[in-house]
C-alpha positions as CSV (number, residue, x, y, z in Angstrom):
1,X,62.4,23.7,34.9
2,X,59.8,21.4,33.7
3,X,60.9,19.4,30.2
4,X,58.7,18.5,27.7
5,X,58.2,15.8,26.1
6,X,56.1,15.2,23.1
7,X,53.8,13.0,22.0
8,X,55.3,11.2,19.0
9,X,54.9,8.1,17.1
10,X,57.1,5.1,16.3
11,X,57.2,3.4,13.0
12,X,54.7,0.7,14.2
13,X,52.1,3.6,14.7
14,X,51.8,3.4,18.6
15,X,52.2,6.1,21.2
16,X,54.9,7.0,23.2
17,X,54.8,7.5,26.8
18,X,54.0,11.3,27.6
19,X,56.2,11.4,30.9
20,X,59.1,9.0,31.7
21,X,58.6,6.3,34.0
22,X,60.9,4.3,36.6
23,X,61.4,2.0,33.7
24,X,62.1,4.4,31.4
25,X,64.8,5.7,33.8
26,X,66.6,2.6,34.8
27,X,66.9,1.2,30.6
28,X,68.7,5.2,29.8
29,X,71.1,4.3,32.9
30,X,71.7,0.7,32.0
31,X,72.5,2.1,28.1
32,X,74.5,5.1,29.1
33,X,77.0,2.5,31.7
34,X,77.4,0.5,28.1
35,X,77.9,2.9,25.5
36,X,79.9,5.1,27.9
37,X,79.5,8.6,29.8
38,X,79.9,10.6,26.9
39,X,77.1,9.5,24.3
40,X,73.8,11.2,25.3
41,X,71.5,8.6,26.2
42,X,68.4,7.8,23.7
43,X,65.0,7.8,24.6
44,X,63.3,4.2,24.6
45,X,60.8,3.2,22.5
46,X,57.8,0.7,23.1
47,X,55.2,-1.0,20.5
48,X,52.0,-1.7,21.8
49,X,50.9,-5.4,21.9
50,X,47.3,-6.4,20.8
51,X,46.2,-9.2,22.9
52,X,43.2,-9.2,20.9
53,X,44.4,-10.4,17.9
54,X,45.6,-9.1,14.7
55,X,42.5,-6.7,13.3
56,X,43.0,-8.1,9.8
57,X,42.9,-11.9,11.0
58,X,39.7,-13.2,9.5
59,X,37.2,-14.1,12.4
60,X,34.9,-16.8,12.3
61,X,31.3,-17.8,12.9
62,X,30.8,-19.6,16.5
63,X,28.7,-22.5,14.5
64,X,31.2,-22.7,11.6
65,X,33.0,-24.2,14.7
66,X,30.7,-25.5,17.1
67,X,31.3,-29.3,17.9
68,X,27.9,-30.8,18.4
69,X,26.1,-33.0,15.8
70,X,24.0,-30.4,14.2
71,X,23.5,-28.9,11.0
72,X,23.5,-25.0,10.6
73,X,21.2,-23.2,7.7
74,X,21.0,-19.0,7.2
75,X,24.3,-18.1,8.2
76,X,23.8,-20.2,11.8
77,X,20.0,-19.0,12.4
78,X,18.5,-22.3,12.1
79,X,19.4,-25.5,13.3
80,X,18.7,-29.0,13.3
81,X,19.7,-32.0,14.2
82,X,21.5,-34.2,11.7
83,X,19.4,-36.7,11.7
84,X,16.3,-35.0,10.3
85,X,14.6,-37.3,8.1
86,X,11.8,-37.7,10.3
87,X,10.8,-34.4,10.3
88,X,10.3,-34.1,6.7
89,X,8.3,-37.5,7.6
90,X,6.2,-35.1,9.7
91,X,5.9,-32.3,7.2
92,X,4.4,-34.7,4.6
93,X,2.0,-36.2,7.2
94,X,0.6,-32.9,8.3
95,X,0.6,-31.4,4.4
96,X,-1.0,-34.1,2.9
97,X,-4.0,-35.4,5.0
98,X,-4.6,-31.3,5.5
99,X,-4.6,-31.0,1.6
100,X,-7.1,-33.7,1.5
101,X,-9.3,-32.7,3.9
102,X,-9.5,-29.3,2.1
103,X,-9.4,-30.5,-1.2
104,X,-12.4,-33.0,-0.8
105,X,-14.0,-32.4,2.7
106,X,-14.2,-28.3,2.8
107,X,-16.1,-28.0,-0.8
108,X,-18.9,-30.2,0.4
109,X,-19.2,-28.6,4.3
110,X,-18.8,-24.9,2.7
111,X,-21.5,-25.5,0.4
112,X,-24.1,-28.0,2.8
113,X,-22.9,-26.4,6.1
114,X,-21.0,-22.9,6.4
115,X,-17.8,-21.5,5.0
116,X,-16.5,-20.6,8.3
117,X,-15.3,-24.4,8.7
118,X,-12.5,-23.9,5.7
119,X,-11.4,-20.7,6.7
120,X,-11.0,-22.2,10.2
121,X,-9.5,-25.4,9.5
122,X,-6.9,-22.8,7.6
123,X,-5.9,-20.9,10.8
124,X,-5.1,-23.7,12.5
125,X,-3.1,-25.2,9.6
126,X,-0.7,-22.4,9.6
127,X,-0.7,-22.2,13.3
128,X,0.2,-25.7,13.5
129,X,3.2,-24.8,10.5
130,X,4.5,-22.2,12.2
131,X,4.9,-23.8,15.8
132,X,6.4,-26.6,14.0
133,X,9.2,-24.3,12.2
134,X,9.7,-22.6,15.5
135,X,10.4,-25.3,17.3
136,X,12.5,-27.7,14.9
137,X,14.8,-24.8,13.8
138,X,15.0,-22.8,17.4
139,X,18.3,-23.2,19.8
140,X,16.8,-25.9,22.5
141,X,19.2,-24.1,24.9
142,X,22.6,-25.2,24.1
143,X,25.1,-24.8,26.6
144,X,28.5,-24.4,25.7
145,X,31.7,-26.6,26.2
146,X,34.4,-24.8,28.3
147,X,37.3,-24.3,26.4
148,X,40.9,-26.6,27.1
149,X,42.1,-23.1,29.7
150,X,38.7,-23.7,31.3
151,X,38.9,-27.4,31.5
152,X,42.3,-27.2,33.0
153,X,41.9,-24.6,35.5
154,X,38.1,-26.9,36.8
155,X,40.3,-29.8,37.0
156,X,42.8,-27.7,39.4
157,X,40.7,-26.3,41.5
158,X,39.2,-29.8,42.0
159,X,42.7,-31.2,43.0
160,X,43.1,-28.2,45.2
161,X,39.8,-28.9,46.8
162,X,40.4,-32.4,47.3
163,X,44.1,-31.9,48.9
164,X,45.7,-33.3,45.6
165,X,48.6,-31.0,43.8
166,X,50.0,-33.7,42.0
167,X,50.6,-33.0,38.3
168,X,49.2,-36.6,36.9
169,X,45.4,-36.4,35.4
170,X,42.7,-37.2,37.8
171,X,39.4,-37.6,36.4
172,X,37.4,-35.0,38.6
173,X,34.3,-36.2,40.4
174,X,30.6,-36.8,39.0
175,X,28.1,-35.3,41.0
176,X,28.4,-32.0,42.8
177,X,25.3,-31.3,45.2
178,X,23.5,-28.2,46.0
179,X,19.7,-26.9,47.9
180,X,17.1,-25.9,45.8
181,X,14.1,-25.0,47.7
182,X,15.3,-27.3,50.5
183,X,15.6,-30.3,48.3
184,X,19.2,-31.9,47.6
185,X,19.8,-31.6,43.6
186,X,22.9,-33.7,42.0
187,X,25.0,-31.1,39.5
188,X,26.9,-34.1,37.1
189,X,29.9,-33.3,35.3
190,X,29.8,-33.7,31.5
191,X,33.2,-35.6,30.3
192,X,32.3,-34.5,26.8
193,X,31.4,-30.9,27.3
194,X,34.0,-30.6,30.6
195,X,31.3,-28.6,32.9
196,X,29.2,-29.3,35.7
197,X,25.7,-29.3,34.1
198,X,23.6,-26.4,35.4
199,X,20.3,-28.2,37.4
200,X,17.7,-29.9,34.7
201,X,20.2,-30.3,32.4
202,X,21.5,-33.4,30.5
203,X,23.1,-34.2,27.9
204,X,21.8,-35.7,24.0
205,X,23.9,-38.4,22.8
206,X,21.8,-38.1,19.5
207,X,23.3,-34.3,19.2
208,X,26.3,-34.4,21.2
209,X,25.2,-31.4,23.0
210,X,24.1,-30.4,26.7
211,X,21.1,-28.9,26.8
212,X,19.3,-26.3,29.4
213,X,16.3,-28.0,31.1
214,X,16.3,-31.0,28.8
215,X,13.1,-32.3,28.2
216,X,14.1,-35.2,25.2
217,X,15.2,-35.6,22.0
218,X,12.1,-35.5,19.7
219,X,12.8,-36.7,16.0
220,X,9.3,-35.9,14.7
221,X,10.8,-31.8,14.8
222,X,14.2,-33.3,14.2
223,X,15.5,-31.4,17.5
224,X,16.0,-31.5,21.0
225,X,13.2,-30.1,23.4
226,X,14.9,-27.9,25.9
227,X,14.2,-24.5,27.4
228,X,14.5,-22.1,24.6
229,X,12.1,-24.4,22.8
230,X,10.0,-26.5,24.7
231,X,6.7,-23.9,24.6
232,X,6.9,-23.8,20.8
233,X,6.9,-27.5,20.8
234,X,4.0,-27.6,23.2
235,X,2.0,-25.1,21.1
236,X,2.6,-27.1,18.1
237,X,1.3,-30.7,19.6
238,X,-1.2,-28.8,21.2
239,X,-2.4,-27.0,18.0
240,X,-2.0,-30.1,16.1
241,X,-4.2,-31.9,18.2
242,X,-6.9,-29.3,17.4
243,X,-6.8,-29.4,14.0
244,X,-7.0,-33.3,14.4
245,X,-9.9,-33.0,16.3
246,X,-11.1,-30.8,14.2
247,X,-10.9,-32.7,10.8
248,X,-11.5,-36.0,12.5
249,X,-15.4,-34.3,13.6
250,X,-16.2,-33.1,10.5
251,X,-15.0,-35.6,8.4
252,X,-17.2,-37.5,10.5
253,X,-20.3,-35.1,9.8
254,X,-19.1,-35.3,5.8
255,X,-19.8,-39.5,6.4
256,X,-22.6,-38.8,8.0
257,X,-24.5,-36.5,5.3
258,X,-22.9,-38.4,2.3
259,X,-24.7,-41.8,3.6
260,X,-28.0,-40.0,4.2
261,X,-27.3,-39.5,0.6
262,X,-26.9,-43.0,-0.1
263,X,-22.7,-43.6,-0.3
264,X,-20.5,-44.7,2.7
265,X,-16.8,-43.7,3.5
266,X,-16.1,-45.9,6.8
267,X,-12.4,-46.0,6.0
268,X,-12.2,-42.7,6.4
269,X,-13.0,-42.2,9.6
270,X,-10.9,-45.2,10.8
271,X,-7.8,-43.6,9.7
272,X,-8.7,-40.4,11.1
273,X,-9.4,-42.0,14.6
274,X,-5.8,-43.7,15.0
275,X,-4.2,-39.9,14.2
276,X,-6.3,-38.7,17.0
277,X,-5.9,-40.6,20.0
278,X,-1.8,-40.7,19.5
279,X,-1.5,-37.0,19.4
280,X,-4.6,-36.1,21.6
281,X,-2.7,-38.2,24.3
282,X,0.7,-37.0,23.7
283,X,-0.6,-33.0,24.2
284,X,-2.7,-34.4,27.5
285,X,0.6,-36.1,28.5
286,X,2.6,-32.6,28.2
287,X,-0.1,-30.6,29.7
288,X,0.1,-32.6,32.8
289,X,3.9,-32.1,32.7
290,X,3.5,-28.3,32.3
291,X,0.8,-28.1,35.0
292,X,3.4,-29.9,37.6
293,X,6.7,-28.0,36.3
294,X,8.4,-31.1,34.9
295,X,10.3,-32.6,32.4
296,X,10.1,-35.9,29.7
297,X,13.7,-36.4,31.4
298,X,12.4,-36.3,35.0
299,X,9.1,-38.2,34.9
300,X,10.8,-41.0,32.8
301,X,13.3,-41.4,36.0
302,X,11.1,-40.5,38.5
303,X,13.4,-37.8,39.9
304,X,10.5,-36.4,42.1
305,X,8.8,-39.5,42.5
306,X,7.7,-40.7,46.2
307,X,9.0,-43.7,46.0
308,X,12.9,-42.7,46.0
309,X,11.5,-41.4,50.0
310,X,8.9,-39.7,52.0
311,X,10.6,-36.4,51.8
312,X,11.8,-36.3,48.0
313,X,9.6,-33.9,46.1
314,X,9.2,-31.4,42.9
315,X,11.3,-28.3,43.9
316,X,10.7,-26.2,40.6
317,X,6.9,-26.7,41.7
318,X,4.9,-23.5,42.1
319,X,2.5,-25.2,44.0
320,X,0.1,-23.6,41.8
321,X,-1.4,-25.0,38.0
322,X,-2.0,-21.6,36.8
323,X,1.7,-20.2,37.9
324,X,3.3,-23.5,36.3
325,X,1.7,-22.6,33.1
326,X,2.2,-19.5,33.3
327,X,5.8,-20.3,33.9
328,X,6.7,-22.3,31.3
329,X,4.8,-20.6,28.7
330,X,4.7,-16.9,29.4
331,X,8.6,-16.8,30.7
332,X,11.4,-14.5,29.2
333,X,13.9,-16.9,26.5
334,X,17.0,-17.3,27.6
335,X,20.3,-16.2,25.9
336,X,21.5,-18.4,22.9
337,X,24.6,-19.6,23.8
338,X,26.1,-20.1,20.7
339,X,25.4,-16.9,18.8
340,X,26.0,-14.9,22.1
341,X,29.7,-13.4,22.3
342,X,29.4,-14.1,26.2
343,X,28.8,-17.6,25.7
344,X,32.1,-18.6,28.0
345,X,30.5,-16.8,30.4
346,X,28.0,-19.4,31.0
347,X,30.8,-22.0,32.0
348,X,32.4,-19.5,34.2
349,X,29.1,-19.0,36.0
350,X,28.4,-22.1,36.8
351,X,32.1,-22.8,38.0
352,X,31.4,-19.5,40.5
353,X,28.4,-21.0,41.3
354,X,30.2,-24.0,43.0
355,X,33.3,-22.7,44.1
356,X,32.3,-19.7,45.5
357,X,29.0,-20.5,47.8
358,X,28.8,-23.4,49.7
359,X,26.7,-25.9,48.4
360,X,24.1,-25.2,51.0
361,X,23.8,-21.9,50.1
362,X,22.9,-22.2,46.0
363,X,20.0,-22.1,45.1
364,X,17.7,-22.2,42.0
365,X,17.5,-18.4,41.6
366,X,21.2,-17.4,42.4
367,X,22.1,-20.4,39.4
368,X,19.8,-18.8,37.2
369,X,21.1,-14.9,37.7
370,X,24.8,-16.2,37.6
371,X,24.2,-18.0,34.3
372,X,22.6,-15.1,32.8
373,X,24.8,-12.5,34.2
């Protein structure tokens, strides 16, 4: 006959077993050989363990913690770099020779040419503001450190790899190789963040921080440039260089009817013409890095340059303008590593990513759908 055994509670509040188990069994026998034949045996009792931690323990936020060189704003929404006083250099630049166009330009054209050219000038101005925000308070693309577990268990496996068990610290080796697109790409290990940077990547010394396709470290939005931001800060030299133009030629035509009138303003334009050509070049100079699908980082080596060999080439190319563009500007974002919950997952996908495939077998896409998986 069939005993029953109920479900009842401990004083920790956990469940007891519904049936007896092997365990079970063998503890009753072990008591009943102490205690003697003749006590009934007692039923053992188990607490449940919460490897989770304690419900009541006080969790914090990721950035309250995070070790880079940043600063965090609206609970960890916005960040900057620490050294931000450029920026505000930049807001003041932008706000002020803007406010004076408008202020003493935009009444005379409105009224001598057409008010479309305020109302204009006005769209771009906010344009311009808002690419700048985006980009100097966005997550360049982050990755994060692998914790001290993580570190340990990459610096095994290397010794394993290697034939070394020996318990002394070996620093593990710099470069790791893999195909993308046929071409040979180095993977470096980061000492600082303890992980083999994901291709494109590099680390800021300015933030302390690896970053996702890192393109530079721009103080004039008081940020890196990486690949969560890169096509805000685009858009915003790219815009800015509109509205440039765009004051520079009518402050021009302003010169031009004031001295038909009889007054001059040469100064003016002089300081109107230095503004341009800076930023004018520095859009064209991006354009032409967006166009071939590469980096600040990159072209200022000369990763992809010819003259490292006949056979070294771009292999994030396209091969097309249109599909470069299109790439880098009218891609999905890619998860913020620090707000995410998953964000160890990023180091354990890149450490799949090299000791699972062979390094001729990686490539570009398989990185990328690891990382984000």
């Amino acid at each position: 006959m069939r005993s029953d055994v109920t479900s009842r509670k401990d004083t920790q509040g956990a469940p007891r077993c519904r049936r007896p188990c092997r365990t079970t069994s063998f503890l009753k026998e072990t008591r009943q050989m102490h205690l003697g034949a003749d006590e009934p045996p007692q039923e053992c009792q188990y607490t449940q363990i919460c490897t989770r931690g304690s419900p009541h323990m006080k969790k914090r936020r990721k950035w309250r913690v995070f070790p880079g060189r940043n600063k965090f704003f609206c609970d960890g929404r916005v960040m900057m770099a620490r050294q931000s006083g450029v920026f505000y250099l930049t807001l003041l630049l932008i706000m002020v020779t803007s406010g004076l166009f408008f202020a003493f330009d935009c009444p005379f054209l409105a009224s001598n040419l057409t008010p479309a050219i305020p109302v204009i000038g006005g769209v771009l101005f906010f344009f311009v503001m808002g690419m700048l925000f985006r980009a100097s308070f966005s997550d360049p693309g982050i990755l994060p450190r692998a914790t001290p577990d993580e570190a340990a268990d990459l610096e095994r496996q290397i010794d394993t790899s290697n034939g070394q068990t020996t318990a002394g610290y070996r620093p593990p080796p710099r470069t790791r190789e893999v195909l993308i697109n046929g071409q040979a790409v180095k993977l470096k290990y980061c000492f600082t963040c303890k992980i083999f940077r994901p291709p494109r990547a590099s680390h800021c010394s300015l933030c302390d921080n690896c970053v996702e396709r890192f393109d530079h470290h721009c103080p004039w939005v008081g940020n890196c440039v990486g690949k969560r931001n890169y096509r805000f800060f685009y858009l915003f030299i790219l815009s800015l260089s509109l509205l440039t133009l765009f004051i520079f030629a009518f402050v021009i035509t302003h010169v031009i009817l004031r001295k038909a009138k009889g007054t001059n303003n040469k100064p003016h334009v002089v300081v109107c013409f230095f503004s341009v050509w800076s930023i004018v070049g520095l859009s064209g100079f991006h354009t032409y890095l967006i166009s071939s699908n590469q980096t600040t980082n990159e072209d200022i080596k000369g990763s992809w340059s010819t003259k490292r060999g006949k056979d070294n080439y771009n292999p994030y190319s396209y091969g097309s303008i249109i599909t470069n563009c299109c790439a880098a500007l009218c891609g999905p974002l890619p998860p913020r590593w620090v707000q995410d919950k998953r964000m160890t997952s990023c180091i354990a996908s890149i450490y799949l990513s090299l000791h699972l495939f062979s390094p001729s077998s990686v490539s570009e896409s398989s990185l990328c759908v690891l990382v984000r998986s």
